[in-house]
GUKOL-255474 format. One record per residue (C-alpha): residue number from 1; residue in one letter; x, y, z. Coordinates in nm, 3 decimals, always signed. Each point is the difference from the previous one (the first is absolute). Last residue first. Layout:
N
SITE   n res    east   north      up
SITE NUM   A       X       Y       Z
...
END
This chain:
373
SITE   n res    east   north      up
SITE 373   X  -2.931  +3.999  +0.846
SITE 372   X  +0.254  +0.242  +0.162
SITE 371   X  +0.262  -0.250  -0.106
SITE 370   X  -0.137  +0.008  -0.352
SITE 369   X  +0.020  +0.392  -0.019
SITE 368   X  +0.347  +0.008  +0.174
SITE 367   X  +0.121  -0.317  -0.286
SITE 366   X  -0.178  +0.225  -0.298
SITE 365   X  +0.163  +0.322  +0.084
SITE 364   X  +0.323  -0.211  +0.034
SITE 363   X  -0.094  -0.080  -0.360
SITE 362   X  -0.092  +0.347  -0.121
SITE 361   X  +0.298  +0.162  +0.134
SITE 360   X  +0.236  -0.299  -0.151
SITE 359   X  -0.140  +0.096  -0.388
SITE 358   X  +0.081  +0.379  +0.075
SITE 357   X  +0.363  -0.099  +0.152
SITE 356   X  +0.089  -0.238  -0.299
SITE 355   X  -0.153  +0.241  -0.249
SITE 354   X  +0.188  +0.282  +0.124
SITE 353   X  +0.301  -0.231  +0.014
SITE 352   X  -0.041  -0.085  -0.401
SITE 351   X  -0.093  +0.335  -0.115
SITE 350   X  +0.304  +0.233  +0.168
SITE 349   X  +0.225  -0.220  -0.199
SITE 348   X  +0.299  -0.186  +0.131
SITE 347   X  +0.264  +0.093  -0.174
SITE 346   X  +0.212  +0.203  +0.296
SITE 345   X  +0.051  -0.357  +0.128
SITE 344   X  +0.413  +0.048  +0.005
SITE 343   X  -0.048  +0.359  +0.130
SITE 342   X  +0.360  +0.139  -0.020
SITE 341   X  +0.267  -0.030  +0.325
SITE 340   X  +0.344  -0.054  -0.209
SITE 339   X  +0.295  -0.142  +0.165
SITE 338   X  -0.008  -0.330  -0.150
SITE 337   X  -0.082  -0.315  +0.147
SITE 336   X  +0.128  -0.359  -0.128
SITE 335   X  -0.055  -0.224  -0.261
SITE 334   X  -0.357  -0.051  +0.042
SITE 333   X  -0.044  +0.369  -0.012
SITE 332   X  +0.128  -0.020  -0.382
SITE 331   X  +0.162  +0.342  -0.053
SITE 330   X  -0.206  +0.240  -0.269
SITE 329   X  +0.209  +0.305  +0.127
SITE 328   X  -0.338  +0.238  +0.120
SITE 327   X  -0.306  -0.196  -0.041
SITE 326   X  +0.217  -0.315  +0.178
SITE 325   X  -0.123  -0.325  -0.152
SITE 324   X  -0.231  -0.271  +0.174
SITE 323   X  -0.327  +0.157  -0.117
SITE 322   X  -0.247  -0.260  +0.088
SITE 321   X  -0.286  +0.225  +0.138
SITE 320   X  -0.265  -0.092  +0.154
SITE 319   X  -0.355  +0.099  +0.116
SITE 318   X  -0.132  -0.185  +0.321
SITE 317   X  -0.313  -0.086  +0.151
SITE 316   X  -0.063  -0.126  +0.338
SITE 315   X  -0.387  -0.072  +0.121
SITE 314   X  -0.078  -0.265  -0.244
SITE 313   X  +0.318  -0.070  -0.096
SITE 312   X  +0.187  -0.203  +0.211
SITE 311   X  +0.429  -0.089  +0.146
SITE 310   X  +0.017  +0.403  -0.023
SITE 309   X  +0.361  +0.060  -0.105
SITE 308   X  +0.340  -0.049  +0.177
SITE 307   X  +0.272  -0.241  -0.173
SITE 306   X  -0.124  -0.024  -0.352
SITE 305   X  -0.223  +0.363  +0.010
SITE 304   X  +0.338  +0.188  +0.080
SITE 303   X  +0.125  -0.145  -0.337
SITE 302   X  -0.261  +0.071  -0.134
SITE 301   X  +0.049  +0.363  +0.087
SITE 300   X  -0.372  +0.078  +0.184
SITE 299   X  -0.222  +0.262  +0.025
SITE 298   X  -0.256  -0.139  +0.286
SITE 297   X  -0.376  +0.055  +0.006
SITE 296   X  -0.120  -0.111  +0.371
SITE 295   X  -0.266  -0.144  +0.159
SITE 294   X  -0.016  +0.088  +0.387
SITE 293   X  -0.015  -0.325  +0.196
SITE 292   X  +0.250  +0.063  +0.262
SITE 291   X  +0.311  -0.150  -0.132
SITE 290   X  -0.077  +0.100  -0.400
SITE 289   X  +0.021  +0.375  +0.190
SITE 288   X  +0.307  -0.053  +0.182
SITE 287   X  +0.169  -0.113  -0.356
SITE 286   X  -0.126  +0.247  -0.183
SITE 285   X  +0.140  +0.263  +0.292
SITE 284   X  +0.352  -0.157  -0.025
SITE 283   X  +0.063  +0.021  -0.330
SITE 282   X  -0.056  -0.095  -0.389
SITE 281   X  -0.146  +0.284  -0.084
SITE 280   X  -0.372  +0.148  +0.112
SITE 279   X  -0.329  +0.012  +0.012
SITE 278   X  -0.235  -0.127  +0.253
SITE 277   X  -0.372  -0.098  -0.011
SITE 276   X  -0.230  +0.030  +0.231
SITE 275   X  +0.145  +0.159  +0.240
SITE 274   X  -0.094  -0.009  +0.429
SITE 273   X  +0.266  -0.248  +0.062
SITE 272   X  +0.244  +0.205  -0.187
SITE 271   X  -0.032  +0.272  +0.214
SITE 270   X  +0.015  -0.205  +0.312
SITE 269   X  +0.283  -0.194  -0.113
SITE 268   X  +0.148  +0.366  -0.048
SITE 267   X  -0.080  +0.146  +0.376
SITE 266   X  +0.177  -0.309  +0.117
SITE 265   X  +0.279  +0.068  -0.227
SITE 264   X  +0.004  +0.357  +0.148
SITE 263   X  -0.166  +0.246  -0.302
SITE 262   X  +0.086  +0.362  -0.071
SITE 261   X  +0.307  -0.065  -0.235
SITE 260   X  -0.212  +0.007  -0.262
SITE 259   X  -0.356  +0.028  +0.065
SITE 258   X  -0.097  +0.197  -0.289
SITE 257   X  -0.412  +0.028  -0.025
SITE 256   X  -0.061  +0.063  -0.400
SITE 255   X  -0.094  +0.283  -0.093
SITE 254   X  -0.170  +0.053  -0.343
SITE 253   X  +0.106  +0.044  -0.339
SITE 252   X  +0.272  -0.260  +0.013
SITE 251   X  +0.371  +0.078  -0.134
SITE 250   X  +0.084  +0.187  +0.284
SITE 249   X  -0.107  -0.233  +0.272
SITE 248   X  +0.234  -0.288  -0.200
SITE 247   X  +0.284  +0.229  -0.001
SITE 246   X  +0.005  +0.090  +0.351
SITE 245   X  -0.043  -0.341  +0.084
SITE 244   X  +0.324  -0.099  -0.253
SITE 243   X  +0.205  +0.269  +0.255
SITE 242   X  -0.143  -0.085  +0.336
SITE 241   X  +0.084  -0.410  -0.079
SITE 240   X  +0.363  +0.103  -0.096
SITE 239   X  +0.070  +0.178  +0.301
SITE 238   X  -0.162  -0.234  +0.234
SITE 237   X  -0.312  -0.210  +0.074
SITE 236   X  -0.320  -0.170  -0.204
SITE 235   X  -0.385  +0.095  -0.011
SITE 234   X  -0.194  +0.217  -0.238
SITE 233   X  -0.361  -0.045  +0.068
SITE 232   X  -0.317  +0.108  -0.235
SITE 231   X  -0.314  -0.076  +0.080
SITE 230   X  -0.193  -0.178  -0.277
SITE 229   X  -0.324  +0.166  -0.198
SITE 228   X  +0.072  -0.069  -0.349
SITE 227   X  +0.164  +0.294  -0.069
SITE 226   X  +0.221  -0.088  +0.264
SITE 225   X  +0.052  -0.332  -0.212
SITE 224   X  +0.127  +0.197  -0.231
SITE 223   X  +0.233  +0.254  +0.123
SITE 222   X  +0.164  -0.277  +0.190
SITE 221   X  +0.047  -0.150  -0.351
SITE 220   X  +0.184  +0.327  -0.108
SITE 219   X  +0.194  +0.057  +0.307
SITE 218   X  +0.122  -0.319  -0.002
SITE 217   X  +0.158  +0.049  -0.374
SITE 216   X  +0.124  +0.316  +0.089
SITE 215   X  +0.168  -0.189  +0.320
SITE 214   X  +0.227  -0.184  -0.286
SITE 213   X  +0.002  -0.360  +0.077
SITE 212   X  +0.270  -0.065  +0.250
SITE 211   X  +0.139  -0.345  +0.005
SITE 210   X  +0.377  +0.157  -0.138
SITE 209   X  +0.012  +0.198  +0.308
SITE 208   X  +0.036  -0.320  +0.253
SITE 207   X  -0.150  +0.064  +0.313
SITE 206   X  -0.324  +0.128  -0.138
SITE 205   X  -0.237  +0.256  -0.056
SITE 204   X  -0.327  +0.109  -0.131
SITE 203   X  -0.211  -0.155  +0.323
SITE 202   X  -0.352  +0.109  -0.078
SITE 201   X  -0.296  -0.109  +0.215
SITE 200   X  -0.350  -0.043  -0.136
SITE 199   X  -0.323  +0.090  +0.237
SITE 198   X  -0.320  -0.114  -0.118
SITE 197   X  -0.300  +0.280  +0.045
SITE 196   X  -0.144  +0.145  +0.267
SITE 195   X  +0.210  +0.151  +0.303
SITE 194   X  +0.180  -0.112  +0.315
SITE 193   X  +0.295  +0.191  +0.135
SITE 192   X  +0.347  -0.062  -0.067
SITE 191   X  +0.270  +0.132  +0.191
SITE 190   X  -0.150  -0.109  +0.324
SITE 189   X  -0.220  -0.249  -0.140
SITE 188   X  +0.370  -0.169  -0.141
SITE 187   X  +0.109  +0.012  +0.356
SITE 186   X  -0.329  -0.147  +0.152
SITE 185   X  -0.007  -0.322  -0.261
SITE 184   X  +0.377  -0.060  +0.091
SITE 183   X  -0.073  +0.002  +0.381
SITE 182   X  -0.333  -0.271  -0.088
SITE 181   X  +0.276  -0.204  -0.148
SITE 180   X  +0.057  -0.102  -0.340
SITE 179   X  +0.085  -0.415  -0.026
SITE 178   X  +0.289  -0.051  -0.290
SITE 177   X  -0.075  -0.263  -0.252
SITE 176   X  +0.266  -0.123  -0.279
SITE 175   X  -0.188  -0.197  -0.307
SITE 174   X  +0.153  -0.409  -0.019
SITE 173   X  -0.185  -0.131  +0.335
SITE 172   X  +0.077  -0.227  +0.223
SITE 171   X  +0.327  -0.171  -0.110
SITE 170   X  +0.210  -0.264  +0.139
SITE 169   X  +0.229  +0.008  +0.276
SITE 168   X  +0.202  -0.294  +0.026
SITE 167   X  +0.364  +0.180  +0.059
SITE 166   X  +0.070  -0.019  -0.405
SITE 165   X  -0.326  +0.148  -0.061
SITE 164   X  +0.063  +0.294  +0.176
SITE 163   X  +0.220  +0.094  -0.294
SITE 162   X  -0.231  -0.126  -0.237
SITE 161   X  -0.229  +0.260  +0.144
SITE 160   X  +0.252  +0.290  -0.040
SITE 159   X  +0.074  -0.113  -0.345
SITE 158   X  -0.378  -0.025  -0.103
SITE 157   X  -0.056  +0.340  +0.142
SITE 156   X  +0.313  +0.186  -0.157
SITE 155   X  -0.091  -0.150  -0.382
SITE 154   X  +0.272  -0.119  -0.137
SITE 153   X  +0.267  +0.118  -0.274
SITE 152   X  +0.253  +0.113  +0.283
SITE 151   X  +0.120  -0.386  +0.050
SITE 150   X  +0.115  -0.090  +0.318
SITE 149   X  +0.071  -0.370  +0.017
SITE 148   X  -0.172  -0.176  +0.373
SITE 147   X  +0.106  -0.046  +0.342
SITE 146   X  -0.010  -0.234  +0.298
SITE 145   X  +0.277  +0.050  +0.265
SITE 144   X  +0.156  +0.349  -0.162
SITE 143   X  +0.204  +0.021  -0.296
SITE 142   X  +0.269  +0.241  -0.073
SITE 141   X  -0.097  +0.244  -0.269
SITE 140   X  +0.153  +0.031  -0.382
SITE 139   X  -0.218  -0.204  -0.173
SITE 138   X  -0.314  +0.171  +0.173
SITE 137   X  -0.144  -0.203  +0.313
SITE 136   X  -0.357  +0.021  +0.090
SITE 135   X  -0.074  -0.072  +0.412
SITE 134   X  +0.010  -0.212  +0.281
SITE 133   X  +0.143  -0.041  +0.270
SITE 132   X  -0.009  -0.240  +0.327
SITE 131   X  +0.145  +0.051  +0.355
SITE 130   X  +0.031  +0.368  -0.007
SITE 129   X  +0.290  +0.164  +0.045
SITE 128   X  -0.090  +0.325  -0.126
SITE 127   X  +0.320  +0.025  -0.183
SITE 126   X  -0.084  -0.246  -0.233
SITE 125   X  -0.334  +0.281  -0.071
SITE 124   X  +0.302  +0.240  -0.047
SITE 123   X  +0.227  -0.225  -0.216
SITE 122   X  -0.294  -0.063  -0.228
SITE 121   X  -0.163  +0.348  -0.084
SITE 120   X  +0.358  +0.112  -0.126
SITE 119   X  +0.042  -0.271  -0.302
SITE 118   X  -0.375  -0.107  +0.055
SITE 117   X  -0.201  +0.009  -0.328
SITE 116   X  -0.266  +0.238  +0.156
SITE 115   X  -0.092  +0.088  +0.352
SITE 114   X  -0.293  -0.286  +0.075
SITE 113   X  +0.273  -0.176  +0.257
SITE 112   X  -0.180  -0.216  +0.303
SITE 111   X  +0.173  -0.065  +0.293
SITE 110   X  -0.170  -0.292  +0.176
SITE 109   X  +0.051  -0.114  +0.396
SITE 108   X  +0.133  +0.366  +0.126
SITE 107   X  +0.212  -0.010  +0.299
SITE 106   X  -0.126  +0.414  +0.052
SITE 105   X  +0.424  +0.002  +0.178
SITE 104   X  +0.100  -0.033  -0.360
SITE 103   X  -0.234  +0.312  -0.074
SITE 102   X  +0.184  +0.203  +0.259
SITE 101   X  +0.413  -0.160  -0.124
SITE 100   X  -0.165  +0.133  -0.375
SITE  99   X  -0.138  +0.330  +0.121
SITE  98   X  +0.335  +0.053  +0.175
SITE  97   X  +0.252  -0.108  -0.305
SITE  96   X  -0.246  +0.202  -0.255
SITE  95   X  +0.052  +0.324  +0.275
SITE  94   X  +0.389  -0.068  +0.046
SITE  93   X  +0.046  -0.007  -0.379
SITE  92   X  +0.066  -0.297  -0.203
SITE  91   X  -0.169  +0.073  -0.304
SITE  90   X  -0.018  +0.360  +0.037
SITE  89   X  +0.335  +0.018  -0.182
SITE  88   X  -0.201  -0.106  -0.307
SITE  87   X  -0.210  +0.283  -0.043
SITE  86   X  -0.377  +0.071  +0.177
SITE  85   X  -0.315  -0.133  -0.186
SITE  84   X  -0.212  -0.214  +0.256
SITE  83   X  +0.080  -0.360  -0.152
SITE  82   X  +0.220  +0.063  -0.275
SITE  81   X  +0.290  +0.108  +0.206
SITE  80   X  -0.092  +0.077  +0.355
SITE  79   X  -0.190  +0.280  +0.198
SITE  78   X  -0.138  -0.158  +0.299
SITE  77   X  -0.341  -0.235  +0.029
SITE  76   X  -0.322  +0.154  +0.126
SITE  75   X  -0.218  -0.271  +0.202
SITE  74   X  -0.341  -0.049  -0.067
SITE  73   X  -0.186  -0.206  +0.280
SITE  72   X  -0.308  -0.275  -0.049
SITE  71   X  +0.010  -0.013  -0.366
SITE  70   X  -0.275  -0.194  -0.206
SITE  69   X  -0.212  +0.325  +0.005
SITE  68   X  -0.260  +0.198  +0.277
SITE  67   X  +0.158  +0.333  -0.006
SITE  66   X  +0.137  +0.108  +0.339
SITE  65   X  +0.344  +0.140  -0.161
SITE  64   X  -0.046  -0.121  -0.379
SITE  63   X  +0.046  +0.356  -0.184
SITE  62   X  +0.217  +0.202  +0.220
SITE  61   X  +0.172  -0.298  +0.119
SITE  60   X  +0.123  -0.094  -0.368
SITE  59   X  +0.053  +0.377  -0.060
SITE  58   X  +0.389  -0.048  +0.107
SITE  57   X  +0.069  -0.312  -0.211
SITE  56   X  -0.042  -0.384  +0.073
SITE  55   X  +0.030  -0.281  +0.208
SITE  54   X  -0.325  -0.184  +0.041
SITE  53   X  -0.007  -0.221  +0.347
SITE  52   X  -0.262  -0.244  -0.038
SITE  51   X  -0.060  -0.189  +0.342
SITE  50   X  -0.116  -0.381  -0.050
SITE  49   X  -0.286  -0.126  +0.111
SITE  48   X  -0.212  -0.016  -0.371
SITE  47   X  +0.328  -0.138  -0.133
SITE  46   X  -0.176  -0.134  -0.359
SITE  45   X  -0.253  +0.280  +0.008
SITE  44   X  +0.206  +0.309  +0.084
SITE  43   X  +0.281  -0.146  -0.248
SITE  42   X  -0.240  +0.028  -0.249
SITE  41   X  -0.122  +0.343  +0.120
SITE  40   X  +0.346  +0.145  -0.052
SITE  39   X  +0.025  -0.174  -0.334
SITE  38   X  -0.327  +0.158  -0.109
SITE  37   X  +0.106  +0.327  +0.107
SITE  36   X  +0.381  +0.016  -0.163
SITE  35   X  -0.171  +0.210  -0.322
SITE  34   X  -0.113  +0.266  +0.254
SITE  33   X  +0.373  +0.048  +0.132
SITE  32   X  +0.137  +0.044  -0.317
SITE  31   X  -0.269  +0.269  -0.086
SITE  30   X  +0.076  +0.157  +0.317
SITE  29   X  +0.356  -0.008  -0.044
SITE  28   X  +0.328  -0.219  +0.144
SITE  27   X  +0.109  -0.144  +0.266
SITE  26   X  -0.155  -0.367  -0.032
SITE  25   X  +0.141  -0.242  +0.283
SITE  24   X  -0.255  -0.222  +0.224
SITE  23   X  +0.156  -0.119  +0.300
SITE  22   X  -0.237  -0.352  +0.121
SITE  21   X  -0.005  -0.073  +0.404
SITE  20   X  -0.201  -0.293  +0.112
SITE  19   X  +0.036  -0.275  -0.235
SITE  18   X  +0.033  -0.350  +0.119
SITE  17   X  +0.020  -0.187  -0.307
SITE  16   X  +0.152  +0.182  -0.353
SITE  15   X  -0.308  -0.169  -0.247
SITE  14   X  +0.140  -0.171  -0.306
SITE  13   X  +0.140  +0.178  -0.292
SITE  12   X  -0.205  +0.114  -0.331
SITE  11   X  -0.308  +0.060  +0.179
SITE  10   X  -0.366  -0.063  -0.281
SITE   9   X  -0.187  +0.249  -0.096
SITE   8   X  +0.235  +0.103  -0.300
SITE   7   X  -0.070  -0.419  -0.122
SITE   6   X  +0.198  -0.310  +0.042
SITE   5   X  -0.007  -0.223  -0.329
SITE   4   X  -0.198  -0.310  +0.082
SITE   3   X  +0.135  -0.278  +0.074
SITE   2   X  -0.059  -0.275  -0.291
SITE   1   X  -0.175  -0.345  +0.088
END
């Protein structure tokens, strides 16, 4: 009788017995720390007594501090190479060497890497001294107890998930779910206050300049589905953010309500909560919103889409582009970066997302009005 082939559901490694502390490492962004979610709750499920320690960046806390989640503390790790930025010297400097000897002294059962391919990410979680790990491991990383290839053409949830797969946690979920909190809901009324018609957040930036879609180009759909009765929101944070908001607000005929730079990240799950619909780049804010139920139009490299899109469709669209050269010095990006910041998804059309985010209006229209019913 043939065995059947083993399926995504299914661990790749046999349980780790007697569990009770687990080190969870992913220092990174918000977006990359949405994607991690179902792997988080995996291991939630399959060491339901365990403690779940997330290491992780300054706003970690800020954003999962008393927030029912998978986690039960967030710890901030130290500047060091590839892990928390900071420069090579940082490696072994007296603060890494004390939060290591601190977390040693946590005698963790299960650390768990979710940081990337592993050549810095690795030596830390070693350095953890936990009594199993786990994690992916790039060509050029040491390997930890159970690991698995690193390869950057995969999607971010299914490698996180296989990665907890190697310890015997399987999945629970594929889409990323983050609970809002009755103290987000009162921040965003604070800023926000209620009002008829949908509400549609705008997030027109992004980490990485070369995801930007023009802001003329969100100012022009925002201008049209204000005409069509939504509420207006620009969200996002920083220089850059302030500077493509202003742009959007002046391309639109009416006012839109700019938040940026206003909001707490409480304040913005609140926000988002409350949409209907957000719009953005490939960043942090779509990825909140896809996390609390908002649907969401996404501009998308497709080359962004292959490791960090919208798993569905029906309430997360996205238009893409599959430029690959530089506008300015035609350079391959798969060959390696140049130093030029253009648009790379500057063709996508003003139709196709207006179409996307009138179309997902009516449908989440549809859901509320069936819900109601």
């Amino acid at each position: 009788m043939p065995v059947p082939a083993p399926s995504l559901l299914q661990p790749h490694g046999p349980l780790i017995p007697d569990v009770h502390r687990i080190a969870v490492l992913r220092s990174n962004s918000i977006g990359d720390f949405v994607l991690a979610l179902p792997a988080l709750a995996a291991l939630r499920a399959a060491f339901p007594a365990a403690r779940i320690t997330y290491l992780g960046e300054p706003w970690h806390p800020q954003l999962l501090d008393g927030r029912p989640g998978p986690w039960d503390e967030v710890v901030v790790v130290p500047p060091y190479p590839g892990v928390r930025g900071g420069s090579e010297e940082l490696r072994n400097s007296p603060e890494v060497s004390a939060f290591l000897a601190h977390q040693r002294r946590e005698r963790y059962d299960l650390a768990v890497q979710l940081h990337g391919g592993g050549a810095n990410s690795n030596p830390f979680v070693t350095g953890l001294g936990a009594r199993v790990t786990a994690g992916a491991r790039a060509t050029d990383a040491p390997p930890l107890d159970r690991w698995l290839p690193y390869t950057d053409t995969q999607h971010e949830i299914l490698r996180c998930l296989e990665v907890v797969g190697l310890v015997g946690a399987p999945p629970v979920g594929l889409e990323p779910r983050l609970t809002p909190t009755a103290e987000d809901a009162a921040a965003a009324e604070a800023v926000l206050p209620r009002g008829s018609g949908p509400v549609v957040a705008v997030h027109p930036g992004a980490q990485d300049p070369r995801r930007r879609w023009p802001p003329e180009r969100f100012g022009a759909v925002a201008d049209a589905l204000a005409c069509r009765g939504a509420t207006v929101v620009l969200v996002g944070s920083g220089a850059d953010d302030q500077r493509a908001a202003g742009a959007v607000a002046a391309a639109m005929t009416g006012e839109p309500v700019n938040l940026v730079g206003q909001l707490s990240l409480g304040a913005l799950v609140g926000i988002l909560r409350r949409c209907r619909l957000l719009l953005g780049n490939d960043s942090g804010p779509r990825h909140l919103a896809e996390a609390l139920g908002t649907a969401t139009v996404g501009i998308f490299l497709e080359r962004n889409l292959v490791n960090a899109g919208p798993l569905t469709r029906r309430r997360h669209r996205v238009a893409v582009s599959s430029r690959t050269t530089c506008p300015v010095c035609g350079r391959d990006q798969n060959r390696g970066r140049c130093p030029h910041d253009p648009s790379f998804v500057d063709d996508v059309g003003v139709e196709q997302v207006l179409a996307e985010s009138v179309d997902l209006l009516a449908t989440t229209e549809s859901d509320a009005a069936g819900l109601a019913g």
